[in-house]
N, C-alpha and C positions, 0 to 999 in steps of 0.2 A: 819353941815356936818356929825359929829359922831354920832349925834343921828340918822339921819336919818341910817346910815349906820346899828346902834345899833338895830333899831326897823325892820328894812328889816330886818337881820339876824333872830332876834327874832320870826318875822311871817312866814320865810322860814323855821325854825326848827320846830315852832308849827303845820304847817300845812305836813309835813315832818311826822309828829309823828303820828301825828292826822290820816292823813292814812293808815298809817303801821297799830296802832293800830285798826282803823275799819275792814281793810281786816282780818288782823286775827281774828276779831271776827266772821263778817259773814262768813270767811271759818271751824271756829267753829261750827256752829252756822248751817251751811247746811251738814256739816257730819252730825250730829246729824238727821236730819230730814230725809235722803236719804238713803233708805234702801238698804244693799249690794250688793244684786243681781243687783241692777241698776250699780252701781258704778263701778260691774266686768264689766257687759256688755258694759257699755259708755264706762269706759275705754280701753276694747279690742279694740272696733270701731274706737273711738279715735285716739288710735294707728297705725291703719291698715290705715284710711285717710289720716293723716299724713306720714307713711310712702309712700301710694300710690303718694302723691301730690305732694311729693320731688323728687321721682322717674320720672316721669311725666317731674316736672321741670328741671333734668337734661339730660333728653333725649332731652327736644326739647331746651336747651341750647344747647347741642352738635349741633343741626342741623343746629340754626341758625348762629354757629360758622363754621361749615362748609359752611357755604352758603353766610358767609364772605368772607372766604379763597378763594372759587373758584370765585367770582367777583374780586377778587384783594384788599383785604381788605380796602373798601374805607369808 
């Protein structure tokens, strides 16, 4: 029973790590190759999507909360 416990733990930290560590590499790893001017531009875009899609989402959250209320919230 402890070992099993012992070696789950084991392959849950290895594989825990093992990711961390690959993502930081390939997020090394694509700075490097991605030239700034993309990175301003994606990023402004990025953020403006994002912002647009939240906004978006809470208007038509409002609606469909309004549209509760006036049925009688059922």
């Amino acid at each position: 029973m402890f070992k099993r416990l012992f070696w789950l733990l084991v392959g849950f930290v290895l594989g825990v790590a093992s990711s961390w560590t690959l993502a930081r590499r390939m997020r090394r790893i694509a700075s490097r190759y991605v030239p700034a001017d993309v990175v301003d531009r994606w990023g402004g875009s990025v953020r403006a999507a994002v912002s647009e899609g939240r906004g978006a989402m809470r208007s038509r959250e409002a609606e469909l909360r309004s549209n509760l209320v006036s049925r009688g919230g059922q």
